[in-house]
N, C-alpha and C positions, 0 to 999 in steps of 0.2 A: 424441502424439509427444513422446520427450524434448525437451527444450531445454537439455537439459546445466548440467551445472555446471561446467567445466572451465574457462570463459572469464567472463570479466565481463560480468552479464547488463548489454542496453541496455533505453536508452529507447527510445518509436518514434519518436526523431530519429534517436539513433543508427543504428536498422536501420536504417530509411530512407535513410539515408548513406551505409552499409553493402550497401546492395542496389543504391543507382542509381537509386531510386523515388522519389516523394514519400509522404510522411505520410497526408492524402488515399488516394493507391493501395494501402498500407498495412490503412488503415482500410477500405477497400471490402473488398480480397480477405475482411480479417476477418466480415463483414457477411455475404460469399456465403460461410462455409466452408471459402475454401480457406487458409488459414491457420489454427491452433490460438489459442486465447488468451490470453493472456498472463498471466505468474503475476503474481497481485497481492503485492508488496511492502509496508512501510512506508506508512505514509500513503495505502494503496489504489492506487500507484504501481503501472501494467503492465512488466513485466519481459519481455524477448524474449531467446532464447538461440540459439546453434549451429543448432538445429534450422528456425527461423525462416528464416536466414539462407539454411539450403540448398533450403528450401519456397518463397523467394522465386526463387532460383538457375533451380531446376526451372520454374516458372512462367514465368522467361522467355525460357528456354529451349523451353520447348511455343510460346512463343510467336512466337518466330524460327520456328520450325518450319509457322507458317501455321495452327497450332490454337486454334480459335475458343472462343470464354470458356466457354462451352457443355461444351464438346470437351474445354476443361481442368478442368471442373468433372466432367466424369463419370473423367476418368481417375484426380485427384489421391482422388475419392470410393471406386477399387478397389483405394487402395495400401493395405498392412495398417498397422494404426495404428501400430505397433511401431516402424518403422523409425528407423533414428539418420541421424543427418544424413550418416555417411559411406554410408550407404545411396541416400540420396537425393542425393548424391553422383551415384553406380552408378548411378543411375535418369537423371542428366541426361547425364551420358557415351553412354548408350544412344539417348537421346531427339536425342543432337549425330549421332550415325552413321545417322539416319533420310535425312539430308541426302542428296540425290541426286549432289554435285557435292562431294564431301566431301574431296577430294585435290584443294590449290591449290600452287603455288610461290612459297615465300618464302622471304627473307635471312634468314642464319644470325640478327642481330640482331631480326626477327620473327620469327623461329623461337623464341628464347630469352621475347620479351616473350611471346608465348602460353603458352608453357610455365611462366611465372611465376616464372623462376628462371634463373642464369646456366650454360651445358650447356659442362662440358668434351668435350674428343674423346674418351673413353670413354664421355661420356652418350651421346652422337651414336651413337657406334658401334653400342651398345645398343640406340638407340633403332631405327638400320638393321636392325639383326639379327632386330629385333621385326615389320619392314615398317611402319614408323609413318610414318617419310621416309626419302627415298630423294635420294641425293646426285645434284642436274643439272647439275653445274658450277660452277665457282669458288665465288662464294660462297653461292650456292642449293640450296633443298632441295623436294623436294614430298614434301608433309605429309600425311598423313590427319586432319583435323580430328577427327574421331571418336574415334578413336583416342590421338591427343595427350594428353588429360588422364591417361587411364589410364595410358601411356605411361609418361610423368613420374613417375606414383607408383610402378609399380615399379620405377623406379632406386634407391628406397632401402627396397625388400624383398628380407631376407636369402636371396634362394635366391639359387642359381649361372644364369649366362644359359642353359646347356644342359635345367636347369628349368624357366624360363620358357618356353624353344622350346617344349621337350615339353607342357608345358602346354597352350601354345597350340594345339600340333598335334590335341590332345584334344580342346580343343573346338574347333576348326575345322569337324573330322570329325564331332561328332556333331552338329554346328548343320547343317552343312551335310546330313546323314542326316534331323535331324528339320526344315526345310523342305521336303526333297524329298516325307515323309509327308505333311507338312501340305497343300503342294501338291496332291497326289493328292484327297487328303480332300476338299478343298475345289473341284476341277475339274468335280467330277459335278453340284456345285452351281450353276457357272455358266455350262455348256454350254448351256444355254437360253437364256441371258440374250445381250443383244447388249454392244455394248462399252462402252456408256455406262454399265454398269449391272455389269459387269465391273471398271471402274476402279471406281466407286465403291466395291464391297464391299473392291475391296484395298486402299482408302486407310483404310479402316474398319480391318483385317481386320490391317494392319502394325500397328501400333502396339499393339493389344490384345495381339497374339500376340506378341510380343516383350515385354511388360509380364508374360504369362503364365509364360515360359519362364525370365525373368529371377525372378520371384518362389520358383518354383518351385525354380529351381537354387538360389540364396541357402539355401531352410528345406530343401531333400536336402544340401547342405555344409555347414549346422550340425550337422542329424545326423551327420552322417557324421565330424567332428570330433570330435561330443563324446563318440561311442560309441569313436573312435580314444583320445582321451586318457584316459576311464574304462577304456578298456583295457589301456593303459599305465600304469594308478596314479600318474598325474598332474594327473587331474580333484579 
């Protein structure tokens, strides 16, 4: 995984500071894998970068989510190596919408600290028009946790909001298409089973399949960009 160069690489204090972890936890995840290692610097000095940062992010975000070290080590072992930190971004925005209870109501000033930034009445608006929150009165909003983070970032991508709708509407319609398959697919297989064993496969069975879909669409929207701009003699 990169670890970028864009930012001043840390120490493992600084990540550690930087994550909310200790040094220590730092150094275990390294131990089990799930972290990359660190490029050696100067004086044999470990160096931790961007990508660090969002591998710790995701990890404890799997881990709000009730996924067991286990659980987190087979899932962070099927991401592709490749990915950049604004990927793994992507990955923990997805891993936040797993939450069952993911729409809470909070004050415009909790609304802004989650969002990690100060939201004029255009952001709001936007962010309404997106279904992200939805206005309850005076100074309240319910939220889609999940959705938030994404949310917030495209307020400052260039398309027009009429884009983004449509966008949305895009893939609404075809997530909502390919669960209904999936669903299908998967019913024949657990007609037998009683429901103990029912729930289990689908706690199994979310998270892969939404890791799968997610992976998937990511490397069909590269292609499909880069065959757009080699087309356009822009590539």
């Amino acid at each position: 995984m990169t670890t970028g160069t864009e930012e001043t690489p840390l120490t493992i204090d600084e990540l550690a500071a930087r994550a909310g972890v200790t040094v220590r936890t730092v150094r275990f995840y390294g131990s089990k894998g799930l972290l990359p290692p660190p490029v050696l610097g100067p004086r044999r000095v470990g160096h931790y970068g961007p990508g660090h940062v969002a591998r710790l992010a995701l990890i404890e975000e799997l881990q709000q989510q009730g996924m067991t070290l286990a659980g987190i080590e087979r899932y962070l072992r099927q991401l592709p190596a490749d990915l950049t930190p604004h990927d793994l971004a992507i990955h923990r925005a997805v891993v936040a919408s797993w939450a069952p209870d993911a729409v809470e109501t909070v004050s415009r000033r909790e609304l802004e600290r989650r969002a990690g930034r100060p939201l004029g009445e255009e952001d709001v608006e936007r962010l309404a028009a997106m279904n992200v929150v939805v206005p309850a009165g005076g100074d309240d909003y319910r939220v889609d946790a999940g959705l938030l983070r994404l949310g917030v970032r495209l307020l400052d991508v260039p398309l027009s909001q009429e884009a983004i709708l449509a966008a949305r509407k895009v893939l609404v319609e075809h997530s909502r298409a390919a669960a209904h398959e999936l669903s299908q697919l998967f019913r024949g297989e657990v007609e037998e089973r009683d429901a103990r064993d029912v729930k289990s496969l689908s706690a199994h069975m979310h998270p892969l399949v939404v890791q799968a879909l997610l992976t998937t669409f990511q490397r069909s929207l590269r292609e499909e960009l880069s065959e757009w701009l080699t087309g356009s003699g822009t590539g």
